[in-house]
N, C-alpha and C positions, 0 to 999 in steps of 0.2 A: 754631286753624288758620285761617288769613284764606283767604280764596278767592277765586283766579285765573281770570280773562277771559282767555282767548290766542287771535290771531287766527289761525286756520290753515285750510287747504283741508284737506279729507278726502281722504285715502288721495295726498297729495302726497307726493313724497320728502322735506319737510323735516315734514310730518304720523310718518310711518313712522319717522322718527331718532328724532322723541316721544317716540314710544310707548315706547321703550326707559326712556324716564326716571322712569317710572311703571306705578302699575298701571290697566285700563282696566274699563269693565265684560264685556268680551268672555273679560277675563281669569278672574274670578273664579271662575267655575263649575270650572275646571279647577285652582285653586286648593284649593278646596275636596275636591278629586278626585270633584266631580260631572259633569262634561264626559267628554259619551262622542268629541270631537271631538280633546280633544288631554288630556294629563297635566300637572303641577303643576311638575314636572324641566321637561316639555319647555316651559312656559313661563317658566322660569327660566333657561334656555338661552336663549333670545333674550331676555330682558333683561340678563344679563351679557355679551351679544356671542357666545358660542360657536358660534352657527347664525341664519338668518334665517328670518323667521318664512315658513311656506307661504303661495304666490301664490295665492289661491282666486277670484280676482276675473273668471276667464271660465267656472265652473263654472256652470250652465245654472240652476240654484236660485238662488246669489247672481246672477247679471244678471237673472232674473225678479223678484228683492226688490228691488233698486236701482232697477229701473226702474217697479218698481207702489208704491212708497214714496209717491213725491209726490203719486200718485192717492189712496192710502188717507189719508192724511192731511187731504187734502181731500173727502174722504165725512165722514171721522170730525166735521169742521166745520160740516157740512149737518147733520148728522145730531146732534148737540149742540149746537145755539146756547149753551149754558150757559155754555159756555168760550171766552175769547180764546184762540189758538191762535197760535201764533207759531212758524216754521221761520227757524232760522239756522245753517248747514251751514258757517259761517265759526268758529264760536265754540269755543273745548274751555275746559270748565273743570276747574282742578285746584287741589285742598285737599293741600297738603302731598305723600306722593306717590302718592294718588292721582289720576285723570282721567275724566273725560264727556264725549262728544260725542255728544249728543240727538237723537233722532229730530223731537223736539218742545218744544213749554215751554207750558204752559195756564194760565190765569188765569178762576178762577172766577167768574163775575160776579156770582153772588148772594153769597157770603162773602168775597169778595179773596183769597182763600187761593190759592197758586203750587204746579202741579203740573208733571208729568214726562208727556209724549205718549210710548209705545214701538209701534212695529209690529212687525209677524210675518207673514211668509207662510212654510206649510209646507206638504205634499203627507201625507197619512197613507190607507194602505191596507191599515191591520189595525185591528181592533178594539183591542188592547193598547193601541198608538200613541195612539188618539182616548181612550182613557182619562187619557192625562195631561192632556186638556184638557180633562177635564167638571169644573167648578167650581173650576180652577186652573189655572196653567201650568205645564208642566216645571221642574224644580227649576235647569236650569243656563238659564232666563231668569227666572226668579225671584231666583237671585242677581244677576243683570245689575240688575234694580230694583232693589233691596235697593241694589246700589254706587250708581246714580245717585241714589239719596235721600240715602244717607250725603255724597256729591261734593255738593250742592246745597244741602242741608237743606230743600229744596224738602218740602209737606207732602204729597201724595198723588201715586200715580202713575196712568196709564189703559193698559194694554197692552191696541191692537187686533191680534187675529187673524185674519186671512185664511184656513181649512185650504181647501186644495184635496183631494178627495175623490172617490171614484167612487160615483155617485148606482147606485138600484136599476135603471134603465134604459141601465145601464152606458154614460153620459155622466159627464162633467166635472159633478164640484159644488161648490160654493162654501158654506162655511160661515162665516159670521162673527160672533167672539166677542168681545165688552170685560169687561176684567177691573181691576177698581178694588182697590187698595191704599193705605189709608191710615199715614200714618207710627203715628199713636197704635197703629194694632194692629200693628206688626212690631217694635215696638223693642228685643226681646230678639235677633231675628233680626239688626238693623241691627249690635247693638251684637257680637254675634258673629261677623258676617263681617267686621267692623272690625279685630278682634283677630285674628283668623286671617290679613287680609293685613296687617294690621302685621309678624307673625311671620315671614310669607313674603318682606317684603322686607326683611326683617333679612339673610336669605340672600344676597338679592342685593347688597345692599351690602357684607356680608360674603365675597361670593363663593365660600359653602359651599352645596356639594348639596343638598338637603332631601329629608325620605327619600318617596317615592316611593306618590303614593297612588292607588289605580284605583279606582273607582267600582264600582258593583254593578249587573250588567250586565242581571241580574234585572227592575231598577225603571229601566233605559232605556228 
């Protein structure tokens, strides 16, 4: 499967017609029926046209991530010289029918070797919550990696974390976490999420329901 360079603005109206034509990494998690945000049906639903996907773009979390992106990216650069770091918010790549648009694209300096930059800000104020991030990430940004390595073949990826938090002097606290993934260790995972959205857009181009998978509400 060769892989596509497409010029596109993010979140434009001819970005959003895209997205229909593929699958993306935002998609996956709810493909999988790990997305506690949307289901598998209802992203299959706006890819066959029956509904448009939800406007989230003035909810108060997403304009706080949009707009402390470009600052975290540029810590994460300070603070790693190791990597070239490269932002292009013009670019989507797409391997057959899947798609990526990157948060980032890193270049190792000491081995040449081409990684994947992802960010994250998120607010957690239970213990529960902060357990999915001690020595991992939540399972539906883990698949989000998982797709951008598959879309790239890129070898490693860096997910920085932002968690905002409420510190013991019940002020705002800031915590922040990177979390390295390499392809050599995930490739059962890579090679699974593969098959699973192959199957899923079987549906879509078939334009058959798939049957309906919810997540375990438990391990949200």
């Amino acid at each position: 499967m060769e892989l596509e360079k497409i010029k596109l603005k993010h979140n434009s109206p001819e970005w959003l017609e895209f997205r229909k034509t593929g699958i993306g990494g935002s998609d996956a998690a709810a493909i999988l029926g790990l997305s506690p945000f949307k289901t598998n049906v209802q992203v299959w639903e706006e890819k066959v046209g029956i509904k448009e996907p939800d406007d989230i773009s003035d909810k108060p979390q997403v304009e706080y991530g949009r707009h402390a992106e470009d600052l975290l990216v540029k810590l994460f650069a300070l603070d790693y010289p190791r990597y070239k770091v490269k932002v292009d918010k013009q670019t989507v790549y797409k391997r057959n029918f899947m798609f990526a648009s990157l948060d980032g694209e890193l270049t190792d300096k000491e081995t040449g070797e081409n990684g994947i930059y992802e960010g994250k800000t998120t607010e957690i104020y239970n213990h529960n919550a902060m357990d999915k991030w001690n020595k991992q990430i939540p399972d539906y940004y883990y698949t989000q990696i998982l797709h951008y390595l598959i879309v790239t073949g890129k070898q490693f990826a860096i997910c920085k974390a932002q968690i905002k938090t409420m510190g013991s002097n019940n002020e705002i606290e800031l915590i922040t976490r990177h979390y390295i993934f390499n392809r050599e260790d995930v490739l059962e995972d890579l090679k699974y999420l593969y098959l699973k959205e192959k199957e899923f857009w079987s549906y879509v181009e078939n334009k058959k329901r798939p049957p309906l998978l919810l997540p375990n509400l438990d391990k949200q």
